[in-house]
One Martini backbone bead per residue (centre of mass of N, CA, C, O) as a GRO file, in nm:
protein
   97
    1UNK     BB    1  19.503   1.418  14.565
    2UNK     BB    2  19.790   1.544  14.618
    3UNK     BB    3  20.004   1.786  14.778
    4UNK     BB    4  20.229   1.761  14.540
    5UNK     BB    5  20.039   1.774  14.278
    6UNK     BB    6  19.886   2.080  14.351
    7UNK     BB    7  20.139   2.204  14.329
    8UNK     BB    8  20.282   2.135  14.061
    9UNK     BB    9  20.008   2.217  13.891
   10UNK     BB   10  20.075   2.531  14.003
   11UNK     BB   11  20.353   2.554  13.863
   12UNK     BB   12  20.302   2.533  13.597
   13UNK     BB   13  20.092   2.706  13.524
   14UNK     BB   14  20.278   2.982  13.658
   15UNK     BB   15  20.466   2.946  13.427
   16UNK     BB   16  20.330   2.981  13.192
   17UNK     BB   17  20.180   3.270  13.267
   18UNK     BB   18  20.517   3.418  13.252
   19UNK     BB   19  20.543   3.329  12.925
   20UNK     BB   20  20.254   3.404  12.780
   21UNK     BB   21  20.182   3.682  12.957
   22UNK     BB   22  20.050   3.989  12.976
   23UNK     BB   23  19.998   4.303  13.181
   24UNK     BB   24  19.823   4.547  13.222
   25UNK     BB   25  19.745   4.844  13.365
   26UNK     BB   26  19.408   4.799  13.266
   27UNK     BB   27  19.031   4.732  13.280
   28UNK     BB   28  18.818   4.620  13.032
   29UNK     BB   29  18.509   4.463  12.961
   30UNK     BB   30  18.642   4.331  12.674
   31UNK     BB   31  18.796   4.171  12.786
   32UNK     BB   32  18.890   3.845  12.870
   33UNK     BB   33  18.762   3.598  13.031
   34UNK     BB   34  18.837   3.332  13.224
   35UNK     BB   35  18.696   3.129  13.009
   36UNK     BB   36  18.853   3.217  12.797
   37UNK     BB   37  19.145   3.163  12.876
   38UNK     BB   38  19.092   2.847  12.957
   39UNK     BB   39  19.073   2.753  12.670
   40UNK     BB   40  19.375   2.844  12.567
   41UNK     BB   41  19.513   2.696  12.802
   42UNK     BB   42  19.359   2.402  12.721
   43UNK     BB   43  19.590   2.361  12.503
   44UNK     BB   44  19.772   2.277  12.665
   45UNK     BB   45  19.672   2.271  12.977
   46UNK     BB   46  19.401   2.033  12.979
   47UNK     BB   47  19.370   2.022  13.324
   48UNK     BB   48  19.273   2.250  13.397
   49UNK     BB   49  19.122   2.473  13.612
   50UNK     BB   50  18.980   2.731  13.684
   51UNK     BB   51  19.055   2.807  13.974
   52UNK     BB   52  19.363   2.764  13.926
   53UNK     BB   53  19.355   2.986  13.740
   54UNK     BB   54  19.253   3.228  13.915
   55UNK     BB   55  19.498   3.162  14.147
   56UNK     BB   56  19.735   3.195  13.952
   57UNK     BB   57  19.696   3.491  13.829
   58UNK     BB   58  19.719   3.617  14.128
   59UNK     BB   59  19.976   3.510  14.197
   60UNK     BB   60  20.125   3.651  13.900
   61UNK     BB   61  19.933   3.939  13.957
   62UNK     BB   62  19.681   3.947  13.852
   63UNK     BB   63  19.423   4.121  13.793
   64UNK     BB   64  19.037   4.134  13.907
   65UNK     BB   65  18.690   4.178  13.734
   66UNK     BB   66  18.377   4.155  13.899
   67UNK     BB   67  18.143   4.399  13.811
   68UNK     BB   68  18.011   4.216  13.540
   69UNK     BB   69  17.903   4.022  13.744
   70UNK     BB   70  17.817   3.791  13.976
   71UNK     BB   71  17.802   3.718  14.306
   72UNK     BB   72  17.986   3.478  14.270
   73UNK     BB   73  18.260   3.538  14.071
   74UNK     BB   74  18.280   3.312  13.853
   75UNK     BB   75  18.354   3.546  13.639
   76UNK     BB   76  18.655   3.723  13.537
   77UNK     BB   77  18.832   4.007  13.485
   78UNK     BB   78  19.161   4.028  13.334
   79UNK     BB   79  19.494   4.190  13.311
   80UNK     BB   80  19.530   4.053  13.001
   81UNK     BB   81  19.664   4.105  12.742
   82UNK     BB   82  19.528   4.057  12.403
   83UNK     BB   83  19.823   4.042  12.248
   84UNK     BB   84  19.879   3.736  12.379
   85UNK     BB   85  19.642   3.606  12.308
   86UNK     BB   86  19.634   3.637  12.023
   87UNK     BB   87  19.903   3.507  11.988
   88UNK     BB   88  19.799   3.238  12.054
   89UNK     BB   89  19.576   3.141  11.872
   90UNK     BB   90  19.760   3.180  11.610
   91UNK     BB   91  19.930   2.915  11.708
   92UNK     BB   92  19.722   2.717  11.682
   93UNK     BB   93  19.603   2.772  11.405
   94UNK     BB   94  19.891   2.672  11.315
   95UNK     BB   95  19.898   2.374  11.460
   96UNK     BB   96  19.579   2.305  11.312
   97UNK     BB   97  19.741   2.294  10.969
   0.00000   0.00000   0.00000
């Protein structure tokens, strides 16, 4: 993959998560983590990577809690309101009736 294919991919994502995604003030342990979000993301955007997520997440301003993961920090709770991912959900739910 090529430097300018990696930068796309990059705003592609950054874009989605600016128009579909809302962060809250706090973050709370029962929030989505960075897993259940890539899954929901992945109904759009099929290509994204965890990885690419975790950086856009960041890019984009939201805040990141892995004090209930492990050491390697592998999956993150972001401060994304849970009704914009519910928004989505819906929105999915009624795209496959």
């Amino acid at each position: 993959m090529t430097f300018n294919n990696v930068v796309d991919r990059q705003i592609r994502l950054s874009d989605w998560i600016y128009k579909n995604l809302k962060p809250t003030k706090m973050i709370r342990a029962d929030f989505y983590n960075s897993f259940q979000i890539l899954e929901i993301v992945r109904e759009y955007l099929p290509w994204v990577t965890h990885e690419e997520l975790k950086q856009a997440m960041a890019r984009c301003g939201f805040y990141a809690d892995f004090t209930y993961y492990d050491d390697e920090h592998s999956t993150l709770i972001f401060n994304v309101s849970r009704k914009s991912l519910w928004r989505l959900e819906r929105r999915q739910n009624n795209d496959r009736i």
